[in-house]
N, C-alpha and C positions, 0 to 999 in steps of 0.2 A: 323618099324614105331610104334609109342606108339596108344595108344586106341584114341586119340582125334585127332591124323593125324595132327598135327599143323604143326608141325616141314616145316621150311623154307615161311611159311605161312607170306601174308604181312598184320600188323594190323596196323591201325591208331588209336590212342586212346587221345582223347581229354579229357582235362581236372587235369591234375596232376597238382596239389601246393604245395604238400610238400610227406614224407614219410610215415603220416598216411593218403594219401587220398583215395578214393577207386579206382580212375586210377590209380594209384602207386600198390596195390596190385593187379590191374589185368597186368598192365604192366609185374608183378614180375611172374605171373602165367604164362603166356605168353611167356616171354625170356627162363623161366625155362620146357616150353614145346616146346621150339624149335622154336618159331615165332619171324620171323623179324617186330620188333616191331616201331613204328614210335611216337614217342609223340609232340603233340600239347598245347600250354599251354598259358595263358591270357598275360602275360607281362615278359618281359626281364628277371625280378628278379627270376620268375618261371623256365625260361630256364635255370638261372644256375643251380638253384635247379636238373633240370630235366637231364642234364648233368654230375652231382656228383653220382645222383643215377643211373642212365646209360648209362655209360661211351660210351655203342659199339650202343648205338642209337640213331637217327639224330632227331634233335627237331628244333618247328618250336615255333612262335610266334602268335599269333589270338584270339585279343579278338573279340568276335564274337557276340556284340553287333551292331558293324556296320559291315554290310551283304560283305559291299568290301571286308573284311579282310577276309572272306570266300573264297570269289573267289581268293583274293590272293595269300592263304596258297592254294589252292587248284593246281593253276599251280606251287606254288615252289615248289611242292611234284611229281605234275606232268614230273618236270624236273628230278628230282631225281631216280625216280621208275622204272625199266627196265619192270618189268609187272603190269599184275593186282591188284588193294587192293580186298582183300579177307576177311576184316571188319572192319568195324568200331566201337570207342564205344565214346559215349556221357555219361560223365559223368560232367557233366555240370549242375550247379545251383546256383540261387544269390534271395537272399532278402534284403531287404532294414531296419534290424531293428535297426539303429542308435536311432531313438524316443522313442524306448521302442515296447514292446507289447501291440496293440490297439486292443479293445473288434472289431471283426469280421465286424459289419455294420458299423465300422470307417474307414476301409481300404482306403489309400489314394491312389485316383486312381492310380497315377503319379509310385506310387511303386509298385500296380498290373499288371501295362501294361510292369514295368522294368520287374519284376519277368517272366511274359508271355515271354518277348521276348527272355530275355536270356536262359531259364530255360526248354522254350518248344518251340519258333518256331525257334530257332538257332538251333536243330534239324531235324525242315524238309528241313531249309535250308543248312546244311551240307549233307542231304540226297538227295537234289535236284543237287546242284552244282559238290557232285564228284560222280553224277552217273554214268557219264563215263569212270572212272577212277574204278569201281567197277566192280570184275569180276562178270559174268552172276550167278555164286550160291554164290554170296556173304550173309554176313550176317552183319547185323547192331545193336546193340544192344545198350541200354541207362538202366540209374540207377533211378528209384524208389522208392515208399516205400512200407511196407508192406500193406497196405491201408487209402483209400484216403476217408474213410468212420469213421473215428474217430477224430469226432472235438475236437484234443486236442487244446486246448487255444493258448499252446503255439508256435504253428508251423501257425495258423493263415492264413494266406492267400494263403500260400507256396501248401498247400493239395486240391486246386480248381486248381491249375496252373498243379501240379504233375498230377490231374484225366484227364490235355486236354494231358495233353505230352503221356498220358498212351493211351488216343480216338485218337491218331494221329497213334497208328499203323498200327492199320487195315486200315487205309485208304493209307499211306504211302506202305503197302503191297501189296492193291488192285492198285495202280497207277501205281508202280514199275512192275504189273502181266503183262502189257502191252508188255515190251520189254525184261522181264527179269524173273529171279527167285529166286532176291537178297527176303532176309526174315528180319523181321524188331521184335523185341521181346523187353521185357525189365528183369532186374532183380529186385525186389522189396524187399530188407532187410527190416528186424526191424530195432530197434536202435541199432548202431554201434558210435561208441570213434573215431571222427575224428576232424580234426581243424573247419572243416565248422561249424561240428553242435555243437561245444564251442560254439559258438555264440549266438547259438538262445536263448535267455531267459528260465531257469526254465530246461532244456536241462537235467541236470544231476540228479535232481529227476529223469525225466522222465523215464531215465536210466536206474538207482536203481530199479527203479519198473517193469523196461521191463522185467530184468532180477528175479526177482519174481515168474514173469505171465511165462517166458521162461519155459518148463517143467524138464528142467536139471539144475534149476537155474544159469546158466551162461550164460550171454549174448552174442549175434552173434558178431561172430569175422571177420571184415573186409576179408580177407584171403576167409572165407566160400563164401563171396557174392561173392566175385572175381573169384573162381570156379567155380560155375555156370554161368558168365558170358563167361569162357572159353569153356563150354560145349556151351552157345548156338553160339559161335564163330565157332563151329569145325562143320564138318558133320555131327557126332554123331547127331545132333539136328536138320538133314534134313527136322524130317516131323513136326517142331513147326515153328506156323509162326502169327506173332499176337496177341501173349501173354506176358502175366505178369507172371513171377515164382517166387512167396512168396518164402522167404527163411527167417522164422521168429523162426526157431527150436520147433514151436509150440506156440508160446504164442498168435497166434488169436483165437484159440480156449479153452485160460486157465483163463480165466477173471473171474470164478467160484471156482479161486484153492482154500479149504478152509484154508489157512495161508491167502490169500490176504483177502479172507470174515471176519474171525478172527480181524485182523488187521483193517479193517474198521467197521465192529461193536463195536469193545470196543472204 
């Protein structure tokens, strides 16, 4: 058995749309450590997607904006599964910026309550509905950022939605303590190169400069965050429970490198 004990392990992983997404590199972490992997993913055209890139795992359909298709996907897994799921991960998140980037006290509500609902409480309700489908030392994990305390412009309303999905653990942990010892964590990268975050406006400065502030000048590679979600999948990670693990190679603490100072003084 290898150091993370995965192997024949059942994981459910919501959220894959394409080959750079970060359920795609934890899926990849996953198969290639021995776990029976299960993907979940928004819409039909994503199943194919999710079928090309793994062939030997059963995928399901849920967007998971309306809470039925929760319960749905939850018994058509439930038909499937001869045992227990042994984790899950939420990689799951939507914002709404068709209009552009709006200065922070313009946020429309309509697109705050969307973001909340898909992005952090389709979380506790995937966490609610297949808790009985989760074995008793399960582990549940969701994707992040590195923090939820830097008002960049351009992410906007997305890092007030990210700081409730992050305050959801501990309680999700403490609710769960009642019947069970399932453990709920997140992983929280820096900026990472994926289709989602094309989107967000301004995204690839942001990039450029993460990887700056990064202390090895190379920015975090998908693959790294996916690793650590695989650790906190496994035993190895028994005694974390209710936490966030920055996985940022260092650049929270490099905002003083003097090239970035250099470069913003002249």
């Amino acid at each position: 058995m290898s150091f993370l004990g995965l192997e024949k392990k059942n994981i459910v992983v919501f959220g894959l749309a394409n080959k750079k997404s970060v359920a795609c590199a934890i899926g990849r972490v996953l198969t290639a450590a021995g776990a029976e992997v299960i993907h979940v993913v928004r819409s039909e055209q994503r199943a194919e997607t999710a079928l090309k890139l793994f062939p030997e795992s059963p995928v399901f359909v849920c967007d998971v904006e309306d809470e039925k298709n929760i319960i749905r996907v939850r018994d058509e897994i439930g038909e499937i599964q001869t045992g227990k799921i042994d984790g899950i991960v939420h990689s799951i998140a939507f914002a709404n910026y068709t209009e552009g980037m709006k200065p922070f006290h313009e946020t429309v509500k309509k697109d705050f309550l969307q973001a909340v609902d898909i992005s952090c409480f389709s979380f506790i309700a995937i966490s609610n509905h297949f808790k009985e489908l989760l074995s008793e030392d399960g582990s549940v994990v969701t994707i992040s950022i590195s923090t939820t305390r830097m008002a960049a412009e351009n992410y906007g309303y997305m890092a007030p939605v990210k700081a409730a999905l992050e305050s959801s653990l501990c309680f999700l942990a403490k609710s769960f303590s009642g019947f069970s010892h399932v453990r709920f964590n997140a992983v929280c990268p820096s900026l990472l190169k994926t289709s989602a975050s094309a989107g967000i406006p301004g995204y690839v400065d942001s990039y450029l400069f993460a990887e700056k502030a990064i202390l090895r000048k190379k920015a975090l590679k998908t693959d790294e965050a996916a690793n650590v979600a695989a650790f906190l999948l496994s035993d190895r990670s028994s005694g974390i429970n209710g936490q966030c693990l920055v996985v940022d190679a260092g650049m929270g603490f490099n905002y003083f490198d003097k090239e970035i100072i250099a470069g913003s003084v002249d």
